[in-house]
C-alpha positions as CSV (number, residue, x, y, z in Angstrom):
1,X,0.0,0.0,0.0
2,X,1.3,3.3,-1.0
3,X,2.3,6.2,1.8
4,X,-0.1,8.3,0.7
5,X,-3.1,5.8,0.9
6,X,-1.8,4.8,4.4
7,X,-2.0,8.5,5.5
8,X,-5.1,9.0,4.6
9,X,-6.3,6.4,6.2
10,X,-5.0,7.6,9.2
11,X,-6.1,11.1,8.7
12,X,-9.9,9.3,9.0
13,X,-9.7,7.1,12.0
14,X,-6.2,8.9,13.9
15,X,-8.1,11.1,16.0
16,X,-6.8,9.8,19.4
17,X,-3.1,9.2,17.7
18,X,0.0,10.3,19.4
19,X,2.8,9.3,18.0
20,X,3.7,8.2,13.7
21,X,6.3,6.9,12.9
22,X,6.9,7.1,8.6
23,X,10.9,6.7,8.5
24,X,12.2,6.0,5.0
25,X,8.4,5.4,3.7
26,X,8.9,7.4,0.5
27,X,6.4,10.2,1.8
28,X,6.0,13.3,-0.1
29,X,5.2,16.5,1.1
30,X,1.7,16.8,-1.1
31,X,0.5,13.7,1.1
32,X,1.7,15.4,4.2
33,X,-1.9,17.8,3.5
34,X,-4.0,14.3,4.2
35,X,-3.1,14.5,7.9
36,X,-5.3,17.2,8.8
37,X,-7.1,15.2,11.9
38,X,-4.7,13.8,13.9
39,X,-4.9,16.3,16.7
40,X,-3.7,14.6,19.2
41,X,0.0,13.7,17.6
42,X,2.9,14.1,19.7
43,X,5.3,12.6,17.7
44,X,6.1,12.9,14.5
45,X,9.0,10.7,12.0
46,X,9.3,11.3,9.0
47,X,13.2,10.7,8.4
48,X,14.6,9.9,5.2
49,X,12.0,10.5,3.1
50,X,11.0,12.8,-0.3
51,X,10.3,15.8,1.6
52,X,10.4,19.0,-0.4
53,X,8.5,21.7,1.1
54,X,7.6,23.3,4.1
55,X,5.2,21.5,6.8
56,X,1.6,22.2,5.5
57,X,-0.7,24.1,8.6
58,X,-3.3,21.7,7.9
59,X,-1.1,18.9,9.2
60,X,-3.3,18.1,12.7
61,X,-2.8,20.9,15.4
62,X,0.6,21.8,15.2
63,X,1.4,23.6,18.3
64,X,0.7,19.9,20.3
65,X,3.9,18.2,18.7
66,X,6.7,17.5,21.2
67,X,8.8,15.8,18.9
68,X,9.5,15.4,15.1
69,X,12.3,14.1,13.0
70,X,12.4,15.5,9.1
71,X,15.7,14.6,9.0
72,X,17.4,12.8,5.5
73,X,14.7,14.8,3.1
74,X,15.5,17.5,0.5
75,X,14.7,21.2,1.7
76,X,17.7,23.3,-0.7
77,X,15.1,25.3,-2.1
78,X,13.3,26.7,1.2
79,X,14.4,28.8,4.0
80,X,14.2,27.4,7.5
81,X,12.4,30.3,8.4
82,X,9.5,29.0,5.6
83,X,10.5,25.5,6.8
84,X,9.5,26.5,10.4
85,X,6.7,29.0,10.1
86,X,3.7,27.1,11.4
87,X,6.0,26.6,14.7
88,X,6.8,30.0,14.8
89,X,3.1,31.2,14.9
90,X,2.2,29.3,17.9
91,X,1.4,31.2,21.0
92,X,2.8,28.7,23.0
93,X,4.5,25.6,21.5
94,X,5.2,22.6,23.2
95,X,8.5,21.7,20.3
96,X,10.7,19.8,22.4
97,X,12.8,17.9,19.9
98,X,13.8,19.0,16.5
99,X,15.9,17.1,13.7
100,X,16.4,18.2,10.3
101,X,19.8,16.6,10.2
102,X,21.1,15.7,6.9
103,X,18.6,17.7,4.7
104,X,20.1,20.1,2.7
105,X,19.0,23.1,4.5
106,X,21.4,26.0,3.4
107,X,19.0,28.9,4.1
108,X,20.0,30.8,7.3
109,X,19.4,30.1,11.4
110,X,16.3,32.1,11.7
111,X,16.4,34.6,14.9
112,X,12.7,32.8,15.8
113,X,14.4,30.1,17.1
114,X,14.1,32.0,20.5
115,X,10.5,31.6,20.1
116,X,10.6,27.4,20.4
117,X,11.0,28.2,24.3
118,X,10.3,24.4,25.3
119,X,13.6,23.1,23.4
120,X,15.4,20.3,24.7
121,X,17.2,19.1,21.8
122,X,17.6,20.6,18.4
123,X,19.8,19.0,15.7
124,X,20.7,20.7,12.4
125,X,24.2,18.7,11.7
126,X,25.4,18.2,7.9
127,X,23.9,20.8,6.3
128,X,24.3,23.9,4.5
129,X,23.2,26.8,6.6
130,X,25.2,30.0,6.8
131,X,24.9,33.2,8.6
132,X,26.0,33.9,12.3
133,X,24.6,32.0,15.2
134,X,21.4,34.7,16.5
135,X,21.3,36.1,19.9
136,X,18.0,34.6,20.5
137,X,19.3,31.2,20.7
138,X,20.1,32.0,24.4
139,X,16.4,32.0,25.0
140,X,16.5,28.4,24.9
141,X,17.2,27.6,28.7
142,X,15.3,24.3,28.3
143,X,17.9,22.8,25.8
144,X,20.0,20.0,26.6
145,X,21.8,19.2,22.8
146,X,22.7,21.5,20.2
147,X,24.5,20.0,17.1
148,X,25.1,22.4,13.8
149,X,28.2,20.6,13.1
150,X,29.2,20.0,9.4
151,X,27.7,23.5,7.8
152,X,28.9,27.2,6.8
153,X,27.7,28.9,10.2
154,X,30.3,31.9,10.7
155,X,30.7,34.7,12.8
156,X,31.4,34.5,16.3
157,X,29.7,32.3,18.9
158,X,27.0,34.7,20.8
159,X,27.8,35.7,24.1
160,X,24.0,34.8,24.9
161,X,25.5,30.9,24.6
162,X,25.7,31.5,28.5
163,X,21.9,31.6,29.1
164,X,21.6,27.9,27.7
165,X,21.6,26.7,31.3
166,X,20.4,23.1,30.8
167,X,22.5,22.8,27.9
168,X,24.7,19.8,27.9
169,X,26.0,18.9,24.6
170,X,27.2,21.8,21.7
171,X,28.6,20.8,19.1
172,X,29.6,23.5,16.8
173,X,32.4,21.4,14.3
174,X,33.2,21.8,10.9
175,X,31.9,25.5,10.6
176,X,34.0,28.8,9.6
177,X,33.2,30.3,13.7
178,X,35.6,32.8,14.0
179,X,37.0,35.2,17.2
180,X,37.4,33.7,20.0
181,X,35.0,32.0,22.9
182,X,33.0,34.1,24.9
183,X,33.7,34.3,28.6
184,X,30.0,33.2,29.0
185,X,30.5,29.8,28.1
186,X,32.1,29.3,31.3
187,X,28.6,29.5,32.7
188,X,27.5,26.5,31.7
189,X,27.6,23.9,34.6
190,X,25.7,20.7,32.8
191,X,27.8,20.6,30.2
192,X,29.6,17.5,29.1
193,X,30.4,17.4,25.5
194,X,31.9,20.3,23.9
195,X,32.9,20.1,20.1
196,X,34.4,23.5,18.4
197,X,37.1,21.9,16.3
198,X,37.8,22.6,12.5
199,X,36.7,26.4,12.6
200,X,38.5,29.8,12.6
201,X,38.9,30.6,16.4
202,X,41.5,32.7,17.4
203,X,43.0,35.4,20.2
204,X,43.1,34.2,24.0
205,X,41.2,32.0,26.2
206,X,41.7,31.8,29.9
207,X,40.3,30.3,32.6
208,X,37.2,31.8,32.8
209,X,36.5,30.6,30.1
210,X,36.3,27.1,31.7
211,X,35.3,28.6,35.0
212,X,32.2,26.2,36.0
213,X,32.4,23.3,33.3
214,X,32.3,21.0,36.5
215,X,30.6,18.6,33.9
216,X,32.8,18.7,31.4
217,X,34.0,15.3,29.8
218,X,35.3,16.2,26.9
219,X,36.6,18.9,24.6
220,X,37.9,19.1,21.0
221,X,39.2,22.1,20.1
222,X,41.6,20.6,17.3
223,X,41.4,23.0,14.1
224,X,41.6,26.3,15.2
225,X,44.0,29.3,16.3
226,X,43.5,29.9,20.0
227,X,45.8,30.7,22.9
228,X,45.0,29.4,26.3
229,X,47.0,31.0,29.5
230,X,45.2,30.9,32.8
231,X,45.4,33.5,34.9
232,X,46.4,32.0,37.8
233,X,49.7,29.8,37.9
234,X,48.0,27.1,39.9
235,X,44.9,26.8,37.9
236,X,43.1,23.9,38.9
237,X,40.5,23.4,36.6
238,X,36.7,22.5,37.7
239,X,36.4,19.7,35.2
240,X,38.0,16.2,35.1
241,X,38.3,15.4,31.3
242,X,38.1,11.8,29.5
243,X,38.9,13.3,26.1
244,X,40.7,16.2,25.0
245,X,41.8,16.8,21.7
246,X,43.7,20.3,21.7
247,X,46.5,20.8,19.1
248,X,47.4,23.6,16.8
249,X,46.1,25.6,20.2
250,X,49.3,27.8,22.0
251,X,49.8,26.2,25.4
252,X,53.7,26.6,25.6
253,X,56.2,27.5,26.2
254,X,56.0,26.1,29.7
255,X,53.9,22.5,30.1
256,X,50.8,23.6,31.5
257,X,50.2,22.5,35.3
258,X,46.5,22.1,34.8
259,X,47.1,18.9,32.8
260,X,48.5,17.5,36.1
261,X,44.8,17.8,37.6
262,X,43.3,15.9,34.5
263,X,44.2,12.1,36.2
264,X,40.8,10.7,33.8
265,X,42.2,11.7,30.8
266,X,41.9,8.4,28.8
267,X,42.7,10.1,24.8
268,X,45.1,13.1,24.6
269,X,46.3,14.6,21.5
270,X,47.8,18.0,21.7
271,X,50.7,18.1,19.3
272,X,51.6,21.5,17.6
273,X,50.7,23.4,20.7
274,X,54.0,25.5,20.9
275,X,55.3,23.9,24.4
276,X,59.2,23.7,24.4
277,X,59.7,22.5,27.9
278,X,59.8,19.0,29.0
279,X,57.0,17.4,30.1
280,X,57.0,16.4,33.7
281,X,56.9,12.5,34.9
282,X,54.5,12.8,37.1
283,X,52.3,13.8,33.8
284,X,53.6,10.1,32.2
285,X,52.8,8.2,35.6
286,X,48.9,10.0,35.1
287,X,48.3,7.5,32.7
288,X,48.0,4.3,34.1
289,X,48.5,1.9,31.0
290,X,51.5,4.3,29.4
291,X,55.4,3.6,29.5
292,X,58.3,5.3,31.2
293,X,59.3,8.0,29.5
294,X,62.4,7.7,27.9
C-alpha cells in the first residue's frame, strides 16, 4: 500500500493518535496535506523521506507536537524560516525535539528560534546553513543538545551561549566560527560534550573561560588558532576530562600545570601546541596503561 493511501487512512480514523512513525516510507510533502485530523499527535517521523516543502498548517494541530524528525529529506530550495513557520506562529508551543539533520538546509538560522521556548534538543548537523549564530538562541534555557556541526555557520559564537543553562552537549564542528569564545560559556555547569574543532577561532582563552564546566567530559578544540594562558599559575580546573583533543592551540612554552589535575584523561592529542619545555613524569605516571618515559 502506498504512503499516501496509508495516511489518509490515518487522517480518517487517527483522531486519538500520538505518536507516527513514517521513517524511509517514500512520503512526499503533497501527502503530508492528508493529515489534517490527527490532533492529538505528539510525535512525528518522517526521516529519510521525499520531503520538499515546508510543513503544510493543515497537518493536525501543530502547536501539540513534542517531537518530530524530518531529518534525510531535501529542503535546498526553502528557508528554515518558511521550513519552520507554522512553529513559529504558535502562541505557546510545546516543540521539544527538533531534527532536520542531513537535509540540505542552506537557508540561514532564523532569529525565531528564540520563540521554540520548550527546546530540549535541536539537531541541524550536515547541512548547509550559513549566517551567524542569533542572539535569540540563548532564549533556549530548556535545551539539553545543540549539534550544527558540518555546515557554513560563521561569525562569532553569541555571548547569549551563557543563558543555555540546561544545555549539555554543543557541538559547533566543521563551521568557519571565528574570534574567540566568549567568557560566557564558562557558565555552563551541565555541560559535558563540547565540540568546536575545524573552525576559525583565534585570540586568547583563559580560565574563565572554563570557570564552572564541573561537567565537562570532553573537549575538541583541534582545528583552530587559540591561545589558552590561565590567569592563575596554579589553575586547577573545575572539570575532570576523558577526552581532549587540543593541538594547533598555544599552550607553551612552559607545560601547563593544569594537565596534572586531569588524572581521567583516557585520549590526549595536543601536538603542535608550541610547548618547548619537557613534560613532567608525574604527567607520564597520570596514565595508568602508558610507558616510562624515555
Amino acid at each position: 500500500m502506498s504512503s499516501s493511501l496509508v495516511l489518509k487512512g490515518l487522517s480518517s480514523v487517527g483522531g486519538n493518535l500520538i505518536s507516527l512513525d513514517m521513517c524511509s516510507c517514500g512520503v512526499k510533502s503533497a501527502t503530508l496535506e492528508s493529515l489534517f485530523n490527527l490532533t492529538s499527535l505528539h510525535s512525528l517521523n518522517l526521516y529519510g523521506n521525499q520531503l520538499t516543502n515546508t510543513i503544510p498548517k493543515s497537518l493536525g494541530n501543530l502547536c501539540n507536537l513534542r517531537h518530530i524528525d524530518m531529518g534525510g529529506n531535501n529542503f535546498q530550495n526553502i528557508s528554515l524560516t518558511s521550513l519552520l513557520e507554522s512553529f513559529f506562529d504558535c502562541k505557546s508551543p510545546s516543540l521539544e525535539s527538533l531534527s532536520l539533520e542531513s537535509s540540505t538546509l542552506s537557508s540561514f538560522l532564523p532569529g525565531q528560534l528564540g520563540q521554540l521556548i520548550n527546546l530540549v534538543h535541536l539537531q541541524l548537523g550536515n547541512n548547509h546553513i550559513a549566517g551567524p549564530n542569533p542572539d535569540s538562541i540563548g532564549r533556549l534555557s530548556f535545551l539539553k543538545s545543540l549539534d550544527l556541526d558540518e555546515n557554513l555557520i560563521s561569525g562569532p559564537i553569541p555571548y547569549s551561549v551563557g543563558g543555555l543553562s540546561s544545555l549539555e552537549l554543543l557541538e559547533l564542528s566543521n563551521n568557519q566560527l571565528t574570534d574567540t569564545l566568549p567568557k560566557s560559556l564558562g557558565q555552563l555547569s551541565k555541560l559535558n560534550t563540547l565540540d568546536l574543532s575545524h573552525n576559525l577561532l583565534k585570540g586568547v582563552v583563559t580560565d574563565s573561560h572554563f570557570s564552572k564546566l564541573i561537567g565537562l567530559k570532553y573537549l575538541n578544540g583541534r582545528g583552530n588558532n587559540l591561545t589558552l594562558r590561565s590567569r592563575h599559575v596554579n589553575w586547577v580546573p573545575a572539570f575532570h576530562l576523558e577526552t581532549l583533543y587540543i593541538s594547533s592551540w598555544d599552550l607553551g612554552p612552559q607545560f601547563p600545570l593544569w594537565l596534572l589535575m586531569q588524572r581521567d584523561l583516557e585520549l590526549l592529542e595536543m601536538s603542535n601546541t608550541k610547548i618547548s619545555s619537557a613534560k613532567p613524569k608525574s604527567f607520564w605516571r597520570s596514565f595508568v596503561t602508558a610507558p616510562d618515559p624515555v
